[in-house]
C-alpha positions as CSV (number, residue, x, y, z in Angstrom):
1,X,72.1,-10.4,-117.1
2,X,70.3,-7.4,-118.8
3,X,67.2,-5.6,-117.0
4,X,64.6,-3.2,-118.5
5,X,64.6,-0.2,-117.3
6,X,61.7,1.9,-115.3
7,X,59.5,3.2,-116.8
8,X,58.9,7.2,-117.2
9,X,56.7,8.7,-114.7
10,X,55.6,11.7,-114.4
11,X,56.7,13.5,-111.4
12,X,56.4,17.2,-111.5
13,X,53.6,19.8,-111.4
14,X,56.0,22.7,-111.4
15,X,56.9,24.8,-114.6
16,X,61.0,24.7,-114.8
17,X,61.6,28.0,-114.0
18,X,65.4,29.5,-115.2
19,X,66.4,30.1,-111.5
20,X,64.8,27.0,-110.3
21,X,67.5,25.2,-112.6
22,X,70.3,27.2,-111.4
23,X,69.9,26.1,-108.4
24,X,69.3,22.1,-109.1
25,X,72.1,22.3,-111.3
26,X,74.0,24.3,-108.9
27,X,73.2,21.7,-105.7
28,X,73.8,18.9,-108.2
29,X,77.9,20.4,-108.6
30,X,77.6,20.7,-104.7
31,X,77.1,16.8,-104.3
32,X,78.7,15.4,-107.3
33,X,81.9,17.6,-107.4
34,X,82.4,18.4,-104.2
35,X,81.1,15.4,-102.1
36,X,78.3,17.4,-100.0
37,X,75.6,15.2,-98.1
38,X,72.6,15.3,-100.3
39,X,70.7,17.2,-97.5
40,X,72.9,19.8,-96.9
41,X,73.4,20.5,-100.2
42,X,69.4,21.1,-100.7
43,X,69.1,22.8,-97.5
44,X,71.8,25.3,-98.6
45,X,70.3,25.9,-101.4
46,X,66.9,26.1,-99.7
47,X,68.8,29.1,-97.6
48,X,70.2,31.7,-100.5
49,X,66.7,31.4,-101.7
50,X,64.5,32.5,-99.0
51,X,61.9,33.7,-100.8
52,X,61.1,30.2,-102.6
53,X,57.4,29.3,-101.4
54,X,56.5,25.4,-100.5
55,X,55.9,24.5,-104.3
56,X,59.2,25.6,-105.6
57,X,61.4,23.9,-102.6
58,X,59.1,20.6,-102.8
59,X,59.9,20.7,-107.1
60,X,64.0,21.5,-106.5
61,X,64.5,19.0,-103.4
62,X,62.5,16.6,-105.0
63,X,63.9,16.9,-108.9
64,X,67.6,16.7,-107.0
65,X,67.4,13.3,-105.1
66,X,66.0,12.1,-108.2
67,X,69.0,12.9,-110.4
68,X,71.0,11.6,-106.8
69,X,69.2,7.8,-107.0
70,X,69.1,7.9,-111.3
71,X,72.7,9.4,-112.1
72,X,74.2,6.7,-114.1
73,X,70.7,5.6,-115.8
74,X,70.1,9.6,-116.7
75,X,73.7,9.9,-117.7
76,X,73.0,7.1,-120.2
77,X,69.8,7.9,-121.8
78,X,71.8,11.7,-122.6
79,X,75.2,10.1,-123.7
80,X,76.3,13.1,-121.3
81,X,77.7,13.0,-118.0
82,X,77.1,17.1,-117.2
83,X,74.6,18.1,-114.6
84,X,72.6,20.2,-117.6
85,X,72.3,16.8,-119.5
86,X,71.1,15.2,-116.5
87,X,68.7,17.8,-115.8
88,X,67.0,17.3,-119.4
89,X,67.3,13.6,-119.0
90,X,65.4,13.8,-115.7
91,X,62.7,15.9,-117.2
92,X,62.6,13.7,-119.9
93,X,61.8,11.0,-117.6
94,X,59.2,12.7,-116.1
95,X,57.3,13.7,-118.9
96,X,58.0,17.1,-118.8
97,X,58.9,19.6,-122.1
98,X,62.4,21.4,-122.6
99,X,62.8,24.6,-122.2
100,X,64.7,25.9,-125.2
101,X,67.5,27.2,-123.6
102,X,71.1,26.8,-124.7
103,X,72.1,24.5,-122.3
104,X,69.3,22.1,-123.6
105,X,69.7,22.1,-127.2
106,X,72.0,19.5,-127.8
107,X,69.1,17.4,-126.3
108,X,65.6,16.2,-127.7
109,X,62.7,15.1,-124.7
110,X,61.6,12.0,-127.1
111,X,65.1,11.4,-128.1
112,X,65.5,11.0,-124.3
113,X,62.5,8.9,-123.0
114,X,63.4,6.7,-126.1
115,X,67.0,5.7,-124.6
116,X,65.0,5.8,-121.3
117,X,63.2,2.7,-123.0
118,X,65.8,0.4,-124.6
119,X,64.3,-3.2,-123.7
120,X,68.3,-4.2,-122.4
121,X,69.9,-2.6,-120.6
122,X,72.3,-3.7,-117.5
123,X,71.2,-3.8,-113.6
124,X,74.0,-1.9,-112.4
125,X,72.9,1.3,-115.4
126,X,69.2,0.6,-114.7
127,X,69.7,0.7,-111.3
128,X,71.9,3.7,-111.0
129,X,74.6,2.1,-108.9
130,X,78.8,1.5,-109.5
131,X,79.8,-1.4,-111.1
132,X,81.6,-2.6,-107.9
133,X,78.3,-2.4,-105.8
134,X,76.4,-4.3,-108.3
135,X,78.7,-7.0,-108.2
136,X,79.4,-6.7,-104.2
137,X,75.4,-7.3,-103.7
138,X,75.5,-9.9,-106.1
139,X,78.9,-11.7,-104.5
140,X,77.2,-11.3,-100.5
141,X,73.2,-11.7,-101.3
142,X,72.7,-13.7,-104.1
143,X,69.5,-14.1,-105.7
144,X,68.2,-11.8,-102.8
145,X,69.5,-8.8,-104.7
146,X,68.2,-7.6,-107.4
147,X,65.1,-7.6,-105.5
148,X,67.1,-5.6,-102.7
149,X,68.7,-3.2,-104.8
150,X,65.1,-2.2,-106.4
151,X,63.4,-1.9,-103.0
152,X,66.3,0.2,-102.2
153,X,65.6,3.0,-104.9
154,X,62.3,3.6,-104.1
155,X,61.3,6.6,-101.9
156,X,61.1,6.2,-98.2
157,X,58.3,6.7,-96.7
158,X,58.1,9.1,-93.5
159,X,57.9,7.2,-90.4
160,X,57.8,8.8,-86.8
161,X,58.3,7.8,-83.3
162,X,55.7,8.7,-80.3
163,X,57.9,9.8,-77.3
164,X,56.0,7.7,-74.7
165,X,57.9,9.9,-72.1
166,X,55.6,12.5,-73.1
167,X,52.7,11.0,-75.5
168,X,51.3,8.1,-76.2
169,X,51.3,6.8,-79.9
170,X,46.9,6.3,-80.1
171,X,47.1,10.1,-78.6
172,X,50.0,11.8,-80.5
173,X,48.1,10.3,-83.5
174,X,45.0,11.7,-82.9
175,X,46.4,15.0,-82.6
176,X,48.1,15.1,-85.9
177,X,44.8,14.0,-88.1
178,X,43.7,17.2,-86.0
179,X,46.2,19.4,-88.1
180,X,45.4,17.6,-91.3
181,X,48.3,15.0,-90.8
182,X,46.9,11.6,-91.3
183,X,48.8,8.5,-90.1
184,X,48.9,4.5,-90.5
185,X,50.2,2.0,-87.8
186,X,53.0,-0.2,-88.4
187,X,52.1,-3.6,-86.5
188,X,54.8,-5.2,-83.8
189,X,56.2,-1.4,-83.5
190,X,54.2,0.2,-80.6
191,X,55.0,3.7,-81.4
192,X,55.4,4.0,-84.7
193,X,53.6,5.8,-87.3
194,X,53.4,6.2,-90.9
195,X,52.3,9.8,-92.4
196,X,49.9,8.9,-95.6
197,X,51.3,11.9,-97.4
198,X,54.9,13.7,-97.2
199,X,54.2,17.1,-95.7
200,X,56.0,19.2,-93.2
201,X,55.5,17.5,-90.1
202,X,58.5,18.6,-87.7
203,X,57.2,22.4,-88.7
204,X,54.4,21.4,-86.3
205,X,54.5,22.5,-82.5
206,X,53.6,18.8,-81.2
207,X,57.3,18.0,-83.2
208,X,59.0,21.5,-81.5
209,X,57.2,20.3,-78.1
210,X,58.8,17.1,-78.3
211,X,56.1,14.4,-78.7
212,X,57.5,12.7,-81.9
213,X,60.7,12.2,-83.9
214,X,61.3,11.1,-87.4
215,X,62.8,7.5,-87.3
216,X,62.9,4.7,-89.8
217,X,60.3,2.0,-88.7
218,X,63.8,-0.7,-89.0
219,X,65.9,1.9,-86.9
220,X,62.8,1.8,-84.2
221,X,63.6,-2.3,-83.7
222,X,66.5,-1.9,-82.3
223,X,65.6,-0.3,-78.4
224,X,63.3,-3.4,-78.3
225,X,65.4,-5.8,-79.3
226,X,68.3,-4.9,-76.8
227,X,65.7,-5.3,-73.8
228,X,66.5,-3.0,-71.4
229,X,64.3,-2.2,-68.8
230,X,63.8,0.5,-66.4
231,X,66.6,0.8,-63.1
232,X,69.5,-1.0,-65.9
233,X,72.4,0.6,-66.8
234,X,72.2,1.6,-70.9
235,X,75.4,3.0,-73.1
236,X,75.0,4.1,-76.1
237,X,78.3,4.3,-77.2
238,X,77.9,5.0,-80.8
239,X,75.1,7.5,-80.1
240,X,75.4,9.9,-83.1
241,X,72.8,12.4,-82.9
242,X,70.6,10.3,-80.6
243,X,67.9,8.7,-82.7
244,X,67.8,5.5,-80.8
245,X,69.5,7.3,-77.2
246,X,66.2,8.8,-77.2
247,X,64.1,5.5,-77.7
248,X,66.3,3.9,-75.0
249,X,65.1,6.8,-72.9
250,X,61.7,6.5,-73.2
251,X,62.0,2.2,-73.3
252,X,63.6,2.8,-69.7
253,X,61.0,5.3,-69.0
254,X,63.8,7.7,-67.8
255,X,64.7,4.9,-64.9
256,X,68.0,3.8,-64.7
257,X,70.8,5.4,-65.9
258,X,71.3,5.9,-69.7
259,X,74.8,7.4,-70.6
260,X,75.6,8.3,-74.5
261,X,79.5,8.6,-76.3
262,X,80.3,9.3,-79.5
263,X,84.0,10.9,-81.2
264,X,82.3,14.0,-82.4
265,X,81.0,16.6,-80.3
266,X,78.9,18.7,-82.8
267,X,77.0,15.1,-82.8
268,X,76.9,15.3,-79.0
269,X,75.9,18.6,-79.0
270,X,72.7,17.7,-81.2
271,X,72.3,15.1,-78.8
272,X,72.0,17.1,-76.3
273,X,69.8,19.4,-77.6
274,X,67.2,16.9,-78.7
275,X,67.3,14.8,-75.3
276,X,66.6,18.4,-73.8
277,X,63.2,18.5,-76.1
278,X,62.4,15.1,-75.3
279,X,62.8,14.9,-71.5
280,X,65.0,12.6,-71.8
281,X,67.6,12.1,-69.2
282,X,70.5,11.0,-70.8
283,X,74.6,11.4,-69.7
284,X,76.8,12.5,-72.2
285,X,81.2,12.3,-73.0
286,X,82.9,12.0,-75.5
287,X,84.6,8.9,-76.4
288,X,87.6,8.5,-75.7
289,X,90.9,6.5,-73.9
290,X,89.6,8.3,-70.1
291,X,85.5,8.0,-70.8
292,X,86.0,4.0,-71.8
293,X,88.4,3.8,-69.0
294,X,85.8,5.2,-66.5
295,X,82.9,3.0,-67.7
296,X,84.9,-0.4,-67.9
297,X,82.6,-2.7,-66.7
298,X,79.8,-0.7,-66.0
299,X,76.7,-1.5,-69.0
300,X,73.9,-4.0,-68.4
301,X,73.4,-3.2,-71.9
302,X,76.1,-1.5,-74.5
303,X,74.8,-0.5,-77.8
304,X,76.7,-0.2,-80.7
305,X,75.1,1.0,-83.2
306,X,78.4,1.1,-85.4
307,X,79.8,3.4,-88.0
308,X,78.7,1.3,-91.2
309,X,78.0,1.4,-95.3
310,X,74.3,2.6,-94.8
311,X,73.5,0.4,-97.7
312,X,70.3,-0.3,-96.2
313,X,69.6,3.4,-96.5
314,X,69.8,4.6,-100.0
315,X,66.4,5.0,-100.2
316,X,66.4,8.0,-98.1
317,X,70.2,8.5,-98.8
318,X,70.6,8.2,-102.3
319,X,74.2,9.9,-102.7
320,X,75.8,7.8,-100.5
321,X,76.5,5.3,-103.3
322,X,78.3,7.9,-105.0
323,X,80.6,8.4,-102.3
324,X,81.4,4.6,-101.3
325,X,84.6,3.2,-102.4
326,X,85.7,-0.7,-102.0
327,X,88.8,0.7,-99.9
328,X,87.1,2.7,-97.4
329,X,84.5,-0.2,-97.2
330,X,87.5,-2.1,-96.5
331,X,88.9,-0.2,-93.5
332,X,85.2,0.0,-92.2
333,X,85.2,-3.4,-91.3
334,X,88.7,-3.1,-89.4
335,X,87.2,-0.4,-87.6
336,X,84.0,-2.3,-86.9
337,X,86.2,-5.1,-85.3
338,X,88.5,-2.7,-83.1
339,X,85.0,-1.1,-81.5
340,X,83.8,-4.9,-80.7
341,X,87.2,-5.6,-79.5
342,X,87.7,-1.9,-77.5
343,X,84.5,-1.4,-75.9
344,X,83.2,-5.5,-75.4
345,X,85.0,-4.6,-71.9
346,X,82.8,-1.8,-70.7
347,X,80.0,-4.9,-70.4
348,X,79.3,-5.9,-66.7
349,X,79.0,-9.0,-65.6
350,X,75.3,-10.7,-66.7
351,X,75.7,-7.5,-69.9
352,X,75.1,-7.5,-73.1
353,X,76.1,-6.7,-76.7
354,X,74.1,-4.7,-79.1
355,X,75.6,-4.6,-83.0
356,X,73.3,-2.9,-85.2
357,X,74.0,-1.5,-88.3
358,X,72.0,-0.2,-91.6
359,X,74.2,-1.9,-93.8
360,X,72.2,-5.0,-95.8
361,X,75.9,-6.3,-96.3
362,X,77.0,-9.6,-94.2
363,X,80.3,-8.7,-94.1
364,X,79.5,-6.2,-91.7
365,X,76.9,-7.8,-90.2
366,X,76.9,-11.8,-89.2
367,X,80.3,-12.4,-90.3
368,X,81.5,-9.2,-88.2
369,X,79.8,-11.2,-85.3
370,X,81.1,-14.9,-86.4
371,X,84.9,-13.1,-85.8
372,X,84.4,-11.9,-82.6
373,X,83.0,-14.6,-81.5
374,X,86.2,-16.6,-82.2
375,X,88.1,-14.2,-81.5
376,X,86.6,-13.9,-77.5
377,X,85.1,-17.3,-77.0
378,X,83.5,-15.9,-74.0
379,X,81.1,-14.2,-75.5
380,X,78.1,-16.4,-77.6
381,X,75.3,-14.8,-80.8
382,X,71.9,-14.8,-78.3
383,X,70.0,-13.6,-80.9
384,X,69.9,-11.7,-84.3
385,X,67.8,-10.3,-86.8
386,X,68.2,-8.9,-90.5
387,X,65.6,-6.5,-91.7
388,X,65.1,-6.4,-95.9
389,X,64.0,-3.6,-97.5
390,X,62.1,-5.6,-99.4
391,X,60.5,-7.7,-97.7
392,X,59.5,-5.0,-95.0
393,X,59.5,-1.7,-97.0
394,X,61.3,-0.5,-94.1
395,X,65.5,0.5,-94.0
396,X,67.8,-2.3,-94.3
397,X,68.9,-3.4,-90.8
398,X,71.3,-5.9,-88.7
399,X,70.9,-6.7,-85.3
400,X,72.5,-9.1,-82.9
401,X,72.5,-9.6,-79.0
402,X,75.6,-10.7,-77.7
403,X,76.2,-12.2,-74.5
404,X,79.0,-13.7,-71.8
405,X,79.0,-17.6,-71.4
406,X,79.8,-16.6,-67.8
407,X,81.5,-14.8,-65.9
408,X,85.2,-13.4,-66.8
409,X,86.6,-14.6,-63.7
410,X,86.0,-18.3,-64.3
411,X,88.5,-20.3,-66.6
412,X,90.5,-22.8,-66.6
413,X,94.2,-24.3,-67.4
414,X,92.7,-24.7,-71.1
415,X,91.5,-20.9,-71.2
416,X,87.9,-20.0,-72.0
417,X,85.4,-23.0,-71.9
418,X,82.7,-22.1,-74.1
419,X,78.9,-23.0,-73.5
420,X,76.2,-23.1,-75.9
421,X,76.2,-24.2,-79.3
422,X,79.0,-22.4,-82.1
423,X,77.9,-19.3,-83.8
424,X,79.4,-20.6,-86.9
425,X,76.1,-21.9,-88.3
426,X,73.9,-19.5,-87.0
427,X,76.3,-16.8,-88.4
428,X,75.8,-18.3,-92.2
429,X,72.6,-17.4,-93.4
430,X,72.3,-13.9,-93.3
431,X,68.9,-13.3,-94.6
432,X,66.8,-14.5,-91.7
433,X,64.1,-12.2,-92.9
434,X,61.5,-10.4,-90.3
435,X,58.4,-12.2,-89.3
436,X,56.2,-11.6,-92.5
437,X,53.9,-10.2,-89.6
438,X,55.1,-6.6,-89.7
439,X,52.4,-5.2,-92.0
440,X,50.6,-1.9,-92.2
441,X,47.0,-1.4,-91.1
């Protein structure tokens, strides 16, 4: 099936500078050679050119992540796969003249935005992604994605999270339309916010104070939807960095006892450091054979947010496409089901389960959950919830609430007795989309 392509926008406001497209072209060898993370590659750039003012970082982040999310459509409108002919090609998208340098005369702007326009061209080239994605999406969603994969190249929008331990969202809000920051809600999510423009909002002192973080509205479901409440016993044993530690925090309202693991320190370490600006009061280990040990058992709720694709993030990380690969996606998903195996014993008895993931792909999400499930017939699907990008505008997201049938004590000659009805059917369609009542006011 051929697509037309998008059309040229324009995009830019800043002349291209020669040292400004040293350094796109530089950052652009930094991610595409060398496999750096998008946003470390800009902010390292950002950091051998300190004396860049707001304009000039805003035009090099912002022309970067759009040669990131348009790579192979740019590298077909040039005929060119170098990061010079992608730079022209991106300018030629946006409207914007050459400069005549060397590196851009083997190039012509209206030469450009004409192959930019051919009326056929293929989804996976118009849509910037590998071959093997397109035709993974197609073989998991269906007719649900080309509509998913579109959503998913748009830009993100910035979404924060009012730390209740310290703010509330009505007041937090009002104090950022006092410092020109203006703000929309997000109904059904209590404490989020949308900024109306993209401006430097964690420069502020109510971010450095800890009132807010930035957080996906989709990544904000999950505290809610693993219902903890204040005086349990919360893990986080995938915690990362702490995004949704902290929301757990605040959910509990800092009573109970909320304990975080991950297998990297530097992550646990940032952990820490944000839970400190927070006021959160969060417990932290690494994880490993004598942490899992110790808290066998011991959750009224264990999340797992697990190590996953990020497909449902390529909005916001557009090089991750660039650095999947059908065999690492394929020892993911072992590594998915050794976590739910490992750590489904740290539950106590009356627990429960919390898989999330930011992947829009079933086979990481409900059919992850249909295998363990028979696998450990104890345990029973309570609840989930898939979260489209385009449906919502927010990240792509999978959540599911797992829970014992009783207790682990009680079986028979026959093993396991299983109550409730089979997760086979509930496991199937994976596009239970989120009530069409989240909207923006």
């Amino acid at each position: 099936m051929a697509f037309k392509p998008l059309k040229a926008v324009t995009l830019y406001y800043v002349k291209l500078h020669r040292n400004l497209a040293d350094a796109i072209v530089a950052t652009l060898a930094e991610i595409f050679d060398n496999n750096q993370v998008a946003e470390r590659a800009v902010a390292a750039s950002f950091e051998k050119h300190p004396k860049w003012g707001k304009r000039d970082r805003s035009f090099v982040a912002a022309t970067v992540y759009e040669i990131v999310r348009w790579r192979r459509l740019l590298e077909f409108a040039a005929q060119d796969e170098s990061n010079w002919a992608l730079l022209a090609a991106q300018m030629a998208r946006a409207e914007q003249a050459l400069p005549d340098w060397d590196e851009f005369k083997p190039f012509n702007a209206a030469w450009l935005r004409t192959r930019l326009q051919i009326p056929e061209i293929e989804r996976a080239v118009v849509q910037s992604i590998p071959d093997w994605i397109d035709e993974l999406g197609e073989r998991e969603l269906g007719e649900r994605w080309p509509a998913e994969i579109a959503a998913l190249n748009r830009e993100a929008p910035v979404v924060l999270r009012a730390n209740t331990l310290k703010t509330s969202r009505d007041e937090l809000r009002a104090r950022l339309s006092e410092l020109g920051f203006e703000t929309t809600l997000i109904e059904n999510l209590p404490d989020a916010l949308q900024l109306s423009e993209r401006k430097a909002v964690t420069r502020t002192e109510l971010y450095k104070a800890g009132l807010f973080e930035i957080q996906d509205a989709a990544s904000q479901m999950v505290a809610p939807f693993a219902d903890a409440v204040s005086g349990m016993k919360v893990l986080d044993a995938c915690a990362g960095a702490g995004g949704k530690t902290l929301h757990l925090a605040a959910q509990i309202n800092n009573q109970g006892e909320l304990r975080a693991l991950d297998v990297s320190e530097s992550k646990l370490v940032e952990l820490t450091r944000r839970a400190t600006r927070a006021g959160a009061n969060v417990s932290v280990a690494l994880a490993n054979e004598k942490s899992l040990k110790q808290l066998r058992g011991w959750a009224d709720r264990l999340i797992l947010d697990m190590p996953c694709s990020g497909t449902g993030t390529l909005r916001r990380q557009p090089d991750l496409k660039w650095r999947l690969s059908p065999e690492w996606l394929e020892r993911l998903r072992v590594t998915q089901r050794e976590i739910l195996r490992d750590y489904r014993t740290l539950v106590a008895d009356g627990g429960e389960i919390v898989y999330a993931t930011c992947s829009i792909l079933p086979s990481e999400n409900g059919e992850q959950i249909a295998w363990f499930v028979g696998e450990f017939p104890e345990w029973e699907l309570r609840e989930e919830r898939v979260v489209s990008t385009a449906q919502t505008g927010f990240d792509g997201f999978y959540m599911a609430r797992l829970g014992r049938n009783f207790r682990q004590d009680e079986q028979d000659e026959t093993g396991w007795v299983r109550a409730g009805k089979s997760c086979d059917e509930q496991a199937k369609d994976q596009w239970n989309v989120l009530s069409s009542k989240v909207q923006f006011s």
